[in-house]
HTML snippet that shows the backbone in 3Dmol.js (N, CA, C, O; Angstrom):
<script src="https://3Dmol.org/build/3Dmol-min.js"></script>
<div id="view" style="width:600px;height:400px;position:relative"></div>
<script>
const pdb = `
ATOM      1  N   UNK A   1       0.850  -1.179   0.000  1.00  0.00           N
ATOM      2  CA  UNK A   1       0.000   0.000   0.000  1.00  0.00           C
ATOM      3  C   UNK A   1       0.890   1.235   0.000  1.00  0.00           C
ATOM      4  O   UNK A   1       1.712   1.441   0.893  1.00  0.00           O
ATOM      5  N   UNK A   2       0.663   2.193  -1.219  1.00  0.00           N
ATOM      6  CA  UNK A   2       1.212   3.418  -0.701  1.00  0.00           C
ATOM      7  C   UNK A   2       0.707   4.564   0.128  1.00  0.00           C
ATOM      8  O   UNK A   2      -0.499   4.499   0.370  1.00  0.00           O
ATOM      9  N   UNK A   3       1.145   5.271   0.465  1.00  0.00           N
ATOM     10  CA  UNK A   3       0.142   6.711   0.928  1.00  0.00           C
ATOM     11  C   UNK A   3       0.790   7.927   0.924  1.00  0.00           C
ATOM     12  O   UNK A   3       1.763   8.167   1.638  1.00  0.00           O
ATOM     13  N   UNK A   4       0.185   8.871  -0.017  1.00  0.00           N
ATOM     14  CA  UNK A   4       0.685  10.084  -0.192  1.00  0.00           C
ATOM     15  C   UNK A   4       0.736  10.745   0.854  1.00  0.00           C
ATOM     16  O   UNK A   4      -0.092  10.652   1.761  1.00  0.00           O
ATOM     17  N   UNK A   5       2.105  11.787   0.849  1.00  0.00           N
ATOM     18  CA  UNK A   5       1.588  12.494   1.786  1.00  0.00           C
ATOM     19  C   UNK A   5       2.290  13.895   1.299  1.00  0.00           C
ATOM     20  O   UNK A   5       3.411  14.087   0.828  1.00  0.00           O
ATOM     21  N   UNK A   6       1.273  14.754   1.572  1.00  0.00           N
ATOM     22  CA  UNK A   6       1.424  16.441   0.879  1.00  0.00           C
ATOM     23  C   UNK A   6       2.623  16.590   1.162  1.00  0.00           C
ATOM     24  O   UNK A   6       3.223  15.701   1.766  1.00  0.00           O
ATOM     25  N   UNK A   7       3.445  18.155   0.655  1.00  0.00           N
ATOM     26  CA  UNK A   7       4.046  18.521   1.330  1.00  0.00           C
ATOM     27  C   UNK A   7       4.005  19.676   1.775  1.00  0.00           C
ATOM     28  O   UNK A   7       3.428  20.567   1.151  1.00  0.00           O
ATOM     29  N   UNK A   8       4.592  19.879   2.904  1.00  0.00           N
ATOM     30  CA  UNK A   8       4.078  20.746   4.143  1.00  0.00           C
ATOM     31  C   UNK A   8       4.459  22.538   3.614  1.00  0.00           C
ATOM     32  O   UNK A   8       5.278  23.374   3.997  1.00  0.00           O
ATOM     33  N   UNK A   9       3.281  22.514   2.468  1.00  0.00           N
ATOM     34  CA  UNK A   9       3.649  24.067   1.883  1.00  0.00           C
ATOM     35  C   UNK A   9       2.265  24.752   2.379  1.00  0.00           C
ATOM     36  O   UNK A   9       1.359  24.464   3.161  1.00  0.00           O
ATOM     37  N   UNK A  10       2.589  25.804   1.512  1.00  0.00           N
ATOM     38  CA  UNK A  10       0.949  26.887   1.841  1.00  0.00           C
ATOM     39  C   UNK A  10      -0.110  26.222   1.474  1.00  0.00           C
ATOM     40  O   UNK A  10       0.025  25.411   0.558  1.00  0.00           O
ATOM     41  N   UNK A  11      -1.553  26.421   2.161  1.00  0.00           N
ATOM     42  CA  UNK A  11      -2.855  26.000   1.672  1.00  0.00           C
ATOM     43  C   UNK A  11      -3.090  26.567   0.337  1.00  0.00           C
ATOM     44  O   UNK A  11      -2.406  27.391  -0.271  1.00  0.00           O
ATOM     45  N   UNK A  12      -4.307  25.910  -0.050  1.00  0.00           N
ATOM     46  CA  UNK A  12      -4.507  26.703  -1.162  1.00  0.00           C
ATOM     47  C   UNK A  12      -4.865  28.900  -1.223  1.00  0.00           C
ATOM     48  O   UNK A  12      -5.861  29.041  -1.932  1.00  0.00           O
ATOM     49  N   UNK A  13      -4.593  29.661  -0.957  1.00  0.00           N
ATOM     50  CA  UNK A  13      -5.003  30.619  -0.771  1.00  0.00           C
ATOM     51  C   UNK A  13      -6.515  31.125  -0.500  1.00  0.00           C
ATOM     52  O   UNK A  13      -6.767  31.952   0.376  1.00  0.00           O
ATOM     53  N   UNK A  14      -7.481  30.555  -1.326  1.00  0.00           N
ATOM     54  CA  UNK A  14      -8.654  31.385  -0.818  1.00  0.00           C
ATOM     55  C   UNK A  14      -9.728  29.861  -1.321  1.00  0.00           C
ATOM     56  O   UNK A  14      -9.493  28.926  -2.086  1.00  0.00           O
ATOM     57  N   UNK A  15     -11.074  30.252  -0.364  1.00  0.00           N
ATOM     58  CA  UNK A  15     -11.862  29.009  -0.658  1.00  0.00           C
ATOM     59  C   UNK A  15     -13.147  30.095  -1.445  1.00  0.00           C
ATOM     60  O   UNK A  15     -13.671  31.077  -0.919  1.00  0.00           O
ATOM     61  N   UNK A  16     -13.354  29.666  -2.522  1.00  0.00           N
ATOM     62  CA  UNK A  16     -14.406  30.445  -3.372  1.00  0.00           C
ATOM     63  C   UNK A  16     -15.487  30.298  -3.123  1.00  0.00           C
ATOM     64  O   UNK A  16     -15.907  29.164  -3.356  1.00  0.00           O
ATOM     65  N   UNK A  17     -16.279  31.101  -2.661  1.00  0.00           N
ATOM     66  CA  UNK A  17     -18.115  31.142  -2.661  1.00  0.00           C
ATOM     67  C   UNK A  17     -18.396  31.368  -3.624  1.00  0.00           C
ATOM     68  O   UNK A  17     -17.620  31.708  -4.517  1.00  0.00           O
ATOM     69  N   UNK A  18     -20.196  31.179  -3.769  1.00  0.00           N
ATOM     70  CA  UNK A  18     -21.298  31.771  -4.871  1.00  0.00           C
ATOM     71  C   UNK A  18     -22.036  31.988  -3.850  1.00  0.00           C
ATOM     72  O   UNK A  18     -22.340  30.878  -3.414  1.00  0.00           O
ATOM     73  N   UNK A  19     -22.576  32.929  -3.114  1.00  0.00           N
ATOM     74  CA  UNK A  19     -23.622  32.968  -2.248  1.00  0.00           C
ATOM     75  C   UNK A  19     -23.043  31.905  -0.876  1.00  0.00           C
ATOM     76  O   UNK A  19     -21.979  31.928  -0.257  1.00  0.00           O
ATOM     77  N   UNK A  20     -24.275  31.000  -0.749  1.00  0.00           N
ATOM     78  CA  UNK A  20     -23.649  30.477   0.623  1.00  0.00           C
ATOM     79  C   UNK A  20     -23.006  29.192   0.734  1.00  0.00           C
ATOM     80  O   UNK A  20     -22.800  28.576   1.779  1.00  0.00           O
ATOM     81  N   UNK A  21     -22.601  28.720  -0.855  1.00  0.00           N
ATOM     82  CA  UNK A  21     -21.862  27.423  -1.072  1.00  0.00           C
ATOM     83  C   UNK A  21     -20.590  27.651  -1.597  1.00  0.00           C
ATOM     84  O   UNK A  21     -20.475  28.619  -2.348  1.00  0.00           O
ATOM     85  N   UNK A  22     -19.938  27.194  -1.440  1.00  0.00           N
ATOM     86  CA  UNK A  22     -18.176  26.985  -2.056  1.00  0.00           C
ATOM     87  C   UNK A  22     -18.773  26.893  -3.705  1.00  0.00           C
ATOM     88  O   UNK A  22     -19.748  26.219  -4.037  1.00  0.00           O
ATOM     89  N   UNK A  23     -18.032  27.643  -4.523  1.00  0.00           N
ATOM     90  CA  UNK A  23     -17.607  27.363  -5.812  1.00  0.00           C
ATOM     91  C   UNK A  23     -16.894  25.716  -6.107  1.00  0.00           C
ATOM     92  O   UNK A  23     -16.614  24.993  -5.151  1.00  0.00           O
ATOM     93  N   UNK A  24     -16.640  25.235  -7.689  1.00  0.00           N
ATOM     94  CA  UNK A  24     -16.724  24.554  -7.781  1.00  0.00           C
ATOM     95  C   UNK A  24     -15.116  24.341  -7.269  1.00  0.00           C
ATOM     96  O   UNK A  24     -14.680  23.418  -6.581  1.00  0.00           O
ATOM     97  N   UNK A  25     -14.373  25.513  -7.839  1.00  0.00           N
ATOM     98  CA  UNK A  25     -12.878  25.449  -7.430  1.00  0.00           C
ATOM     99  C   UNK A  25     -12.911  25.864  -5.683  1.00  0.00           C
ATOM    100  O   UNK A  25     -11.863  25.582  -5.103  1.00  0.00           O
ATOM    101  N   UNK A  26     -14.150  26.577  -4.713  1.00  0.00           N
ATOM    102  CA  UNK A  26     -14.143  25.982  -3.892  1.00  0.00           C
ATOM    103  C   UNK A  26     -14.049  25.319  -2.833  1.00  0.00           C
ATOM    104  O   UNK A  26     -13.768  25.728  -1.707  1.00  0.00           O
ATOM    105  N   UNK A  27     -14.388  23.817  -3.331  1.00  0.00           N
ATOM    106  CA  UNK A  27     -14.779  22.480  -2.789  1.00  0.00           C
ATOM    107  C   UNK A  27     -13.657  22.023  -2.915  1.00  0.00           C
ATOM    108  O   UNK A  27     -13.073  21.490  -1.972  1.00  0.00           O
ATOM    109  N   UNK A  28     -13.017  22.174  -4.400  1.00  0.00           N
ATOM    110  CA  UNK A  28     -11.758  21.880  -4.499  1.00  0.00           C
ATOM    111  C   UNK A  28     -10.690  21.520  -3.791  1.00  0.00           C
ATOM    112  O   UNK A  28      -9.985  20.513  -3.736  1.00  0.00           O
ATOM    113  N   UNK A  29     -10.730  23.017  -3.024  1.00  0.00           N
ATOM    114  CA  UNK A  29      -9.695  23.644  -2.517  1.00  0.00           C
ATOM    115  C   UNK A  29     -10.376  22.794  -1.268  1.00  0.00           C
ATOM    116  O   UNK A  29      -9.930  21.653  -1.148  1.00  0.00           O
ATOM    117  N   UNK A  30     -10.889  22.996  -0.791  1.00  0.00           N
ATOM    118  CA  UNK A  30     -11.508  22.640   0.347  1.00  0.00           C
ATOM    119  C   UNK A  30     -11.111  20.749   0.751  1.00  0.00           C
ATOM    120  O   UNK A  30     -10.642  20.086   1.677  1.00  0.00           O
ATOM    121  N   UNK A  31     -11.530  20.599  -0.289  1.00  0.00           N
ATOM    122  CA  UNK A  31     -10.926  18.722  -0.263  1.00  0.00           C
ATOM    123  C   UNK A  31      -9.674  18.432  -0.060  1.00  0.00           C
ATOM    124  O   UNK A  31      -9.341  17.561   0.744  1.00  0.00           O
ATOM    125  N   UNK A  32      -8.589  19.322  -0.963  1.00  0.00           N
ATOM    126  CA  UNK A  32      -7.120  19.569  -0.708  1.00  0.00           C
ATOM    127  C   UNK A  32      -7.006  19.948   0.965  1.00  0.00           C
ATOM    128  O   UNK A  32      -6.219  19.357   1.705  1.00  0.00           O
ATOM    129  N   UNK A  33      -7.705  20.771   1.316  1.00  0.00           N
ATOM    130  CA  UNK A  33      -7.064  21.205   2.726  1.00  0.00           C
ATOM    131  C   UNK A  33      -7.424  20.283   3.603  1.00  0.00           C
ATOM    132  O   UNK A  33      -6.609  19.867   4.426  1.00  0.00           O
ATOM    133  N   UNK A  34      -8.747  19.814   3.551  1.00  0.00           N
ATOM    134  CA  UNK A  34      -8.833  18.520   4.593  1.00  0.00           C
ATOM    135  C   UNK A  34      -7.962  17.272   4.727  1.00  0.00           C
ATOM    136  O   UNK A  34      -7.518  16.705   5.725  1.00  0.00           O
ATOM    137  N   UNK A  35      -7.810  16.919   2.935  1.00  0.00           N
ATOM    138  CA  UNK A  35      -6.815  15.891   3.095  1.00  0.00           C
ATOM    139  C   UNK A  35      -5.709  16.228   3.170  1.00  0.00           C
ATOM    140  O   UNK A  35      -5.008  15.219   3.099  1.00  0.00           O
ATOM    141  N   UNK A  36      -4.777  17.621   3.343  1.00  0.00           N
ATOM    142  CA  UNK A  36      -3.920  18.013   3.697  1.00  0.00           C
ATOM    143  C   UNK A  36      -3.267  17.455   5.187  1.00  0.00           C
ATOM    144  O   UNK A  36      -2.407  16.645   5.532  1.00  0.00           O
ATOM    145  N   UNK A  37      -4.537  18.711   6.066  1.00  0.00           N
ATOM    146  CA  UNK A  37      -4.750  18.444   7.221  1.00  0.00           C
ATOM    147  C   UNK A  37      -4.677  17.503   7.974  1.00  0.00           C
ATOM    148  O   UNK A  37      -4.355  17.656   9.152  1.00  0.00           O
ATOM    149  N   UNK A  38      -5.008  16.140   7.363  1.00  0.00           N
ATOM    150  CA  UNK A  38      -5.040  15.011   7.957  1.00  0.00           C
ATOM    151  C   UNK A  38      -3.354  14.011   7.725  1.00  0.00           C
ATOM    152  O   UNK A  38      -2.364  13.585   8.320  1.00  0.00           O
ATOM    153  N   UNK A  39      -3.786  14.067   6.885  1.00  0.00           N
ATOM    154  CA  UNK A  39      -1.780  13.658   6.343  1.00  0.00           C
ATOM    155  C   UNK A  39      -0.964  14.076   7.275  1.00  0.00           C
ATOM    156  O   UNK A  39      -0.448  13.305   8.085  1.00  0.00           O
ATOM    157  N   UNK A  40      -0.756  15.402   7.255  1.00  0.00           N
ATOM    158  CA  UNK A  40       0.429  16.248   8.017  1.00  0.00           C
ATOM    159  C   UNK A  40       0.050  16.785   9.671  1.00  0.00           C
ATOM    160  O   UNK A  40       0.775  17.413  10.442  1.00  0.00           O
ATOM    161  N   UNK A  41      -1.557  16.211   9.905  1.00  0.00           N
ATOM    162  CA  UNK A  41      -2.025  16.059  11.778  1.00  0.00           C
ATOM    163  C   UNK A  41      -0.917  17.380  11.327  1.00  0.00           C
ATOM    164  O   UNK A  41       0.299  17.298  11.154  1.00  0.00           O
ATOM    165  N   UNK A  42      -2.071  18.948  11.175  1.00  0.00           N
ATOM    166  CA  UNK A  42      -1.771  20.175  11.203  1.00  0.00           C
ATOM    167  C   UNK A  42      -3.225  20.378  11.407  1.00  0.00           C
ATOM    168  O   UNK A  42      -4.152  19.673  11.007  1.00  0.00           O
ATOM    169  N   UNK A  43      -3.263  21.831  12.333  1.00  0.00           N
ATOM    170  CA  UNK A  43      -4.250  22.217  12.141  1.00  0.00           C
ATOM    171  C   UNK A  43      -4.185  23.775  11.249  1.00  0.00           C
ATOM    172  O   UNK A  43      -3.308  24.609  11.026  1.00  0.00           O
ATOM    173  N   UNK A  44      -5.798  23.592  10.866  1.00  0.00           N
ATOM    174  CA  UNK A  44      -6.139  24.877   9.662  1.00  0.00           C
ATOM    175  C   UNK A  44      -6.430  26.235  10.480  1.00  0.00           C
ATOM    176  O   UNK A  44      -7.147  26.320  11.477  1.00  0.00           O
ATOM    177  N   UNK A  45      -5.786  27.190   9.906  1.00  0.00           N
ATOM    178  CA  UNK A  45      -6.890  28.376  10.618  1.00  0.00           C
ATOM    179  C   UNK A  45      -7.545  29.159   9.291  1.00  0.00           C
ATOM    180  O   UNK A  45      -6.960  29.555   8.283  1.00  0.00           O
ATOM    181  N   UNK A  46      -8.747  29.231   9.589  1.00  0.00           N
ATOM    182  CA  UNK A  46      -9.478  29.399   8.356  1.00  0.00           C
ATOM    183  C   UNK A  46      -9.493  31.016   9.077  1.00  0.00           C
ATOM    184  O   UNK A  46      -9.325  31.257  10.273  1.00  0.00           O
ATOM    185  N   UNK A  47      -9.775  32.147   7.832  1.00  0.00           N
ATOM    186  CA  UNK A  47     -10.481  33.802   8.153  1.00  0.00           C
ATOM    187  C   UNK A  47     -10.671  34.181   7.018  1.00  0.00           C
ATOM    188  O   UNK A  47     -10.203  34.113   5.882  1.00  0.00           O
ATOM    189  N   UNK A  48     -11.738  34.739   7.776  1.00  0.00           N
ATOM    190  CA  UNK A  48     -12.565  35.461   6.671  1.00  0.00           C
ATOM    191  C   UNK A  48     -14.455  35.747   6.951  1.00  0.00           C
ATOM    192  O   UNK A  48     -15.067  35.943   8.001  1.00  0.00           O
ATOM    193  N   UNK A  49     -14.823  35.680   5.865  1.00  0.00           N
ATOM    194  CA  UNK A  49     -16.323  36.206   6.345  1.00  0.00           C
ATOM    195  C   UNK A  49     -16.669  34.947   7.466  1.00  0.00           C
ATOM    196  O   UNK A  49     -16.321  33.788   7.237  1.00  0.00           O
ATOM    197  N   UNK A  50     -17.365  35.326   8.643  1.00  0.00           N
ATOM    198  CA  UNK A  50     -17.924  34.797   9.696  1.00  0.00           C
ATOM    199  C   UNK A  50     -18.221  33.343   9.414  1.00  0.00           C
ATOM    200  O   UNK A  50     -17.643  32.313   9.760  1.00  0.00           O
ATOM    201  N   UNK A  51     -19.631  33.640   8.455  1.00  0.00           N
ATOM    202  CA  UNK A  51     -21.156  32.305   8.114  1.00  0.00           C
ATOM    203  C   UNK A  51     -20.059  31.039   7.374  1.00  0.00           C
ATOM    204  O   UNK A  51     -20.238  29.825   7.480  1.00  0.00           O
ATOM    205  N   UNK A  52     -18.849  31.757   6.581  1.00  0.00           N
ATOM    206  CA  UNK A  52     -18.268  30.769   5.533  1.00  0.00           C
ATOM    207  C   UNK A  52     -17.493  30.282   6.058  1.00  0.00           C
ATOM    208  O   UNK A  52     -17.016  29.198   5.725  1.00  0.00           O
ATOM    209  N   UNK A  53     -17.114  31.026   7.136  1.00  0.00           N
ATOM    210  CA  UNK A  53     -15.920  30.081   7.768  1.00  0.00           C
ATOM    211  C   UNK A  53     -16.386  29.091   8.907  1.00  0.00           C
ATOM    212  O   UNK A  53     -15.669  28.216   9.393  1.00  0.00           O
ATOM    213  N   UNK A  54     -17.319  29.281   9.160  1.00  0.00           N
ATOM    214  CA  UNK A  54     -18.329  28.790  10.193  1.00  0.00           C
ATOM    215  C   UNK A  54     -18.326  26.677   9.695  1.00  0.00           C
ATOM    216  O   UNK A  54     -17.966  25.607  10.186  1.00  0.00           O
ATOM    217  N   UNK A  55     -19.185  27.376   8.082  1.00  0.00           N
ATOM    218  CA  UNK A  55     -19.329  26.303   7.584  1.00  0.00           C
ATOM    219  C   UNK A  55     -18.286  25.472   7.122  1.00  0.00           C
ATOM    220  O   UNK A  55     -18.513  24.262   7.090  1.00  0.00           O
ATOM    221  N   UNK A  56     -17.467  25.786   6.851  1.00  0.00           N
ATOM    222  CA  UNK A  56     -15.842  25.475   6.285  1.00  0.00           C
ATOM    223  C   UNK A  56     -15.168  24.089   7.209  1.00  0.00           C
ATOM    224  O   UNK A  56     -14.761  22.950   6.982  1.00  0.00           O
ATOM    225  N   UNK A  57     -15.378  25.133   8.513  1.00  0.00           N
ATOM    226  CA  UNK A  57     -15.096  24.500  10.093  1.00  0.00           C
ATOM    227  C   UNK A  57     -15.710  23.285   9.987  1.00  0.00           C
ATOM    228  O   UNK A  57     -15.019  22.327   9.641  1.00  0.00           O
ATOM    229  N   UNK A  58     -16.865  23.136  10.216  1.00  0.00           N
ATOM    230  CA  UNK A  58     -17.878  21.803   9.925  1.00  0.00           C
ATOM    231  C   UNK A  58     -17.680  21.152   9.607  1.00  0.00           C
ATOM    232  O   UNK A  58     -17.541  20.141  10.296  1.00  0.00           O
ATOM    233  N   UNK A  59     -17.467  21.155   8.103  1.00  0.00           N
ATOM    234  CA  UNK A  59     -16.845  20.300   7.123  1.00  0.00           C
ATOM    235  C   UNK A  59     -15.654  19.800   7.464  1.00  0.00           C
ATOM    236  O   UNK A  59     -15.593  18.581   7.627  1.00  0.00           O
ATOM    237  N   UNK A  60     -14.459  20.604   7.649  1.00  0.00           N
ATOM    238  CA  UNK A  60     -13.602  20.031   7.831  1.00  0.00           C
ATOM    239  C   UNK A  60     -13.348  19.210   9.351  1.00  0.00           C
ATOM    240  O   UNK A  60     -12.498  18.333   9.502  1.00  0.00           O
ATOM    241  N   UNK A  61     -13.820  19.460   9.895  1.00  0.00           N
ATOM    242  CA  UNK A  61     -13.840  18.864  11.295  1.00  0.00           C
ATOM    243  C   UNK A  61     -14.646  17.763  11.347  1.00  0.00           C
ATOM    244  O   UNK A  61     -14.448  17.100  12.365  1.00  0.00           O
ATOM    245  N   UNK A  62     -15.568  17.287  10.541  1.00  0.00           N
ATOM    246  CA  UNK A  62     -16.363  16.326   9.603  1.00  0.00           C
ATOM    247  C   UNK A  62     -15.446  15.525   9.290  1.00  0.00           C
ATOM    248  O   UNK A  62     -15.560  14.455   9.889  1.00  0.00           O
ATOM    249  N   UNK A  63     -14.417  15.596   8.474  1.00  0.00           N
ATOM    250  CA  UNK A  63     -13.307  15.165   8.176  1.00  0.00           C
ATOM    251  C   UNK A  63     -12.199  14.381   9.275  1.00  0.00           C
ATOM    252  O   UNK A  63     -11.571  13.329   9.154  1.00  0.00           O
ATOM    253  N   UNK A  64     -12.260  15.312  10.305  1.00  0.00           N
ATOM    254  CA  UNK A  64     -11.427  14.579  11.203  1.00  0.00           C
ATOM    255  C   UNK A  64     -10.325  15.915  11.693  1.00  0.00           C
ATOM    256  O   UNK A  64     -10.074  16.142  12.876  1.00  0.00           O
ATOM    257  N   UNK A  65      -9.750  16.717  10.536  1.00  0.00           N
ATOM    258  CA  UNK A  65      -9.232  17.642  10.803  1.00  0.00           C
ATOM    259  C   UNK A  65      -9.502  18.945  11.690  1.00  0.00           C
ATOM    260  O   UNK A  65     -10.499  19.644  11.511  1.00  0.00           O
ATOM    261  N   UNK A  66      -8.532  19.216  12.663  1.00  0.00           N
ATOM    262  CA  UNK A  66      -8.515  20.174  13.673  1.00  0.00           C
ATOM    263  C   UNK A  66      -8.303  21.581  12.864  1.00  0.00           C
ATOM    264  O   UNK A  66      -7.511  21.593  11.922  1.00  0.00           O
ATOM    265  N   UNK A  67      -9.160  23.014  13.311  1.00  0.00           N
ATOM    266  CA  UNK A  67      -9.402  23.763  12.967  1.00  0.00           C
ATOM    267  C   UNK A  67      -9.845  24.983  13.872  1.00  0.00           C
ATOM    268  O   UNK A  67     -10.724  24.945  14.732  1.00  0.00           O
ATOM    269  N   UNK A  68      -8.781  26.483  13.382  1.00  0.00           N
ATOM    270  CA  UNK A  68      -9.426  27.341  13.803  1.00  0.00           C
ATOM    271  C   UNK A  68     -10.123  28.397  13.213  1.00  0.00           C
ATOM    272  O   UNK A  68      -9.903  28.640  12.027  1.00  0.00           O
ATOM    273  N   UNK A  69     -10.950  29.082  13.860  1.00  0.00           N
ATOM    274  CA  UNK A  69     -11.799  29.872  13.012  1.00  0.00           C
ATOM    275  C   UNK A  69     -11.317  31.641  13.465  1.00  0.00           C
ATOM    276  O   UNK A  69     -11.689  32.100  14.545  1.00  0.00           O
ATOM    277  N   UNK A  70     -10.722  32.231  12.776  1.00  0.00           N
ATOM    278  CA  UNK A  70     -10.636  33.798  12.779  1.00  0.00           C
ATOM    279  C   UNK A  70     -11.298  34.592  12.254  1.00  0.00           C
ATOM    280  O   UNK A  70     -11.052  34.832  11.072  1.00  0.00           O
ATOM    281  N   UNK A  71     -12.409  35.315  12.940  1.00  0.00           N
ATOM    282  CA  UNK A  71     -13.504  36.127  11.724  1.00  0.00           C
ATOM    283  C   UNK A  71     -12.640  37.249  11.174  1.00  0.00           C
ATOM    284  O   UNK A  71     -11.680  37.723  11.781  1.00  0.00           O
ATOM    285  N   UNK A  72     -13.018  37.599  10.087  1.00  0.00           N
ATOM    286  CA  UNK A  72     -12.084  38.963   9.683  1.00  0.00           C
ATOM    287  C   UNK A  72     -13.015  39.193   8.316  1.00  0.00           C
ATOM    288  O   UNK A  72     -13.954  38.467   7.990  1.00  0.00           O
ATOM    289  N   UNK A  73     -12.592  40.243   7.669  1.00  0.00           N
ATOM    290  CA  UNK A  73     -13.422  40.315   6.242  1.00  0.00           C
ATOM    291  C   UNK A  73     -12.979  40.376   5.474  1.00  0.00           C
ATOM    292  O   UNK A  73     -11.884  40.912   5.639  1.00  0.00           O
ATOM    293  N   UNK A  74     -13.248  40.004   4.155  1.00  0.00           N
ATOM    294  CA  UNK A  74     -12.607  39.496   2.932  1.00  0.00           C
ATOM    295  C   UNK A  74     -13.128  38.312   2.631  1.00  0.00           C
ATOM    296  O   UNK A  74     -14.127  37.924   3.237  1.00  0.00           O
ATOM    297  N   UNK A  75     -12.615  37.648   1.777  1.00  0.00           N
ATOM    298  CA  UNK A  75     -12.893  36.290   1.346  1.00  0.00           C
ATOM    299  C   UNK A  75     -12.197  35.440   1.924  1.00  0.00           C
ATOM    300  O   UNK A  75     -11.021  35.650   2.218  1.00  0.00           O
ATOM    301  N   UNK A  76     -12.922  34.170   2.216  1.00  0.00           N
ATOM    302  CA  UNK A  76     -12.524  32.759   2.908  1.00  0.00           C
ATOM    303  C   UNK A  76     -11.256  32.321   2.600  1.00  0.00           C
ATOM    304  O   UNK A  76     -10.973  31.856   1.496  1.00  0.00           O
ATOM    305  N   UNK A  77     -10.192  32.485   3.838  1.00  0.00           N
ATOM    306  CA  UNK A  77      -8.763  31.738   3.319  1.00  0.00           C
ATOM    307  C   UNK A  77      -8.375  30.999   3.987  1.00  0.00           C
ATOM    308  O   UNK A  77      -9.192  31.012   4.907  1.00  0.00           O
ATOM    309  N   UNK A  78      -7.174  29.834   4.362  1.00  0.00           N
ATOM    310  CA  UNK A  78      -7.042  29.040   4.907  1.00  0.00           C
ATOM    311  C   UNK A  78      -5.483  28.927   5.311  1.00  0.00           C
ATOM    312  O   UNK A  78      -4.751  29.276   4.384  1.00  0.00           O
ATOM    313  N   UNK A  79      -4.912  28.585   6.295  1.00  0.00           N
ATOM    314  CA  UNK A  79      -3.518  28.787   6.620  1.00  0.00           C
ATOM    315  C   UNK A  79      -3.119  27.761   7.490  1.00  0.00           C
ATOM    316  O   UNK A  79      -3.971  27.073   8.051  1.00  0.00           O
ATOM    317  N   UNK A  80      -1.927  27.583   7.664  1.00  0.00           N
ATOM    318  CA  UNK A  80      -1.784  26.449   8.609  1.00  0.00           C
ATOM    319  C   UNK A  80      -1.827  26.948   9.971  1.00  0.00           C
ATOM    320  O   UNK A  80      -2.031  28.147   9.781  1.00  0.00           O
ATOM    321  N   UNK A  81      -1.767  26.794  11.108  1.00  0.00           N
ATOM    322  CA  UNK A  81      -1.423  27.131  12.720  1.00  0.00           C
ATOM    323  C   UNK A  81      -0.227  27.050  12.550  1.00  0.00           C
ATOM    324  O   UNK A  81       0.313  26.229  11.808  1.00  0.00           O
ATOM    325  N   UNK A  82       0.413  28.012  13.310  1.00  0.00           N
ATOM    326  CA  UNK A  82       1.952  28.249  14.166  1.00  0.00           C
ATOM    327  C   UNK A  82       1.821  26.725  14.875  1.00  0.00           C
ATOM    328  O   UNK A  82       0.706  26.420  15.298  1.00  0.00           O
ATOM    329  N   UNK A  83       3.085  25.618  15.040  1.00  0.00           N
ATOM    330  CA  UNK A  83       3.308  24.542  15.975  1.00  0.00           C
ATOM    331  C   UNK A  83       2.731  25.206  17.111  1.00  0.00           C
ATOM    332  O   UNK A  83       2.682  26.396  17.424  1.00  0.00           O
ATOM    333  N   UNK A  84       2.360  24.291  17.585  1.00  0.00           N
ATOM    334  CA  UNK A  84       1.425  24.404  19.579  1.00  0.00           C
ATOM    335  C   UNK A  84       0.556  25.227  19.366  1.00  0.00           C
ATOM    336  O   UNK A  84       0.403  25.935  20.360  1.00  0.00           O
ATOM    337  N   UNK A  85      -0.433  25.623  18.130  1.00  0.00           N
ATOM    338  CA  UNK A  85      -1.447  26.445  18.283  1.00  0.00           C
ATOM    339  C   UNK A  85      -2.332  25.599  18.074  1.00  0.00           C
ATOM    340  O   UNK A  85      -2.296  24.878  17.077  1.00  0.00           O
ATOM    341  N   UNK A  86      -3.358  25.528  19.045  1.00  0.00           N
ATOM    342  CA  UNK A  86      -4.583  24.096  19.097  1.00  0.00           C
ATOM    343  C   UNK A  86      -5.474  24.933  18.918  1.00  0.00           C
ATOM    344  O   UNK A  86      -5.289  26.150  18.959  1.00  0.00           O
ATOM    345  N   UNK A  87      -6.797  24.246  18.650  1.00  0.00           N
ATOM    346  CA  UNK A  87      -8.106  24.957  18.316  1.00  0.00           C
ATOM    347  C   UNK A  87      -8.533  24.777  19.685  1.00  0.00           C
ATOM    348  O   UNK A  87      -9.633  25.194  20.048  1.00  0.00           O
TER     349      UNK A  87
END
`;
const viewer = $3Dmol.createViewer("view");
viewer.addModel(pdb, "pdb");
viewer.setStyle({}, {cartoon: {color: "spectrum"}});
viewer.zoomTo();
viewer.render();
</script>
């Protein structure tokens, strides 16, 4: 069995809405960061609009992956945590 495992670079930069769902690029992005997340047992800190990051969280924590949430404004982005920063 093999198993990939990312390497420990930047997230994808921004997770795309249409209203109150991820774009198709996204989900995309969004699938990349969970299975990121899990590979490299990192946690995400997501910021950006409140509701999207809210939901983002969900999902990925759905996943298995640990996550923090920073409200701020702009569009939905995703970053890794500083080591020893827990949700």
């Amino acid at each position: 069995r093999i198993e990939l495992i990312p390497p420990d670079a930047a997230l994808p930069a921004e997770i795309a809405f249409d209203g109150d769902e991820p774009t198709d690029q996204g989900a995309q992005a969004l699938a990349l960061i969970g299975w990121a997340a899990l590979r490299l047992d990192r946690t995400v800190v997501l910021s950006g609009e409140a509701a999207q990051a809210k939901q983002v969280a969900k999902e990925l924590r759905g996943l298995g992956a640990q996550v923090v949430v920073q409200a701020d404004s702009g569009s939905l982005r995703a970053d890794w945590a500083k080591e020893g920063e827990l949700p």
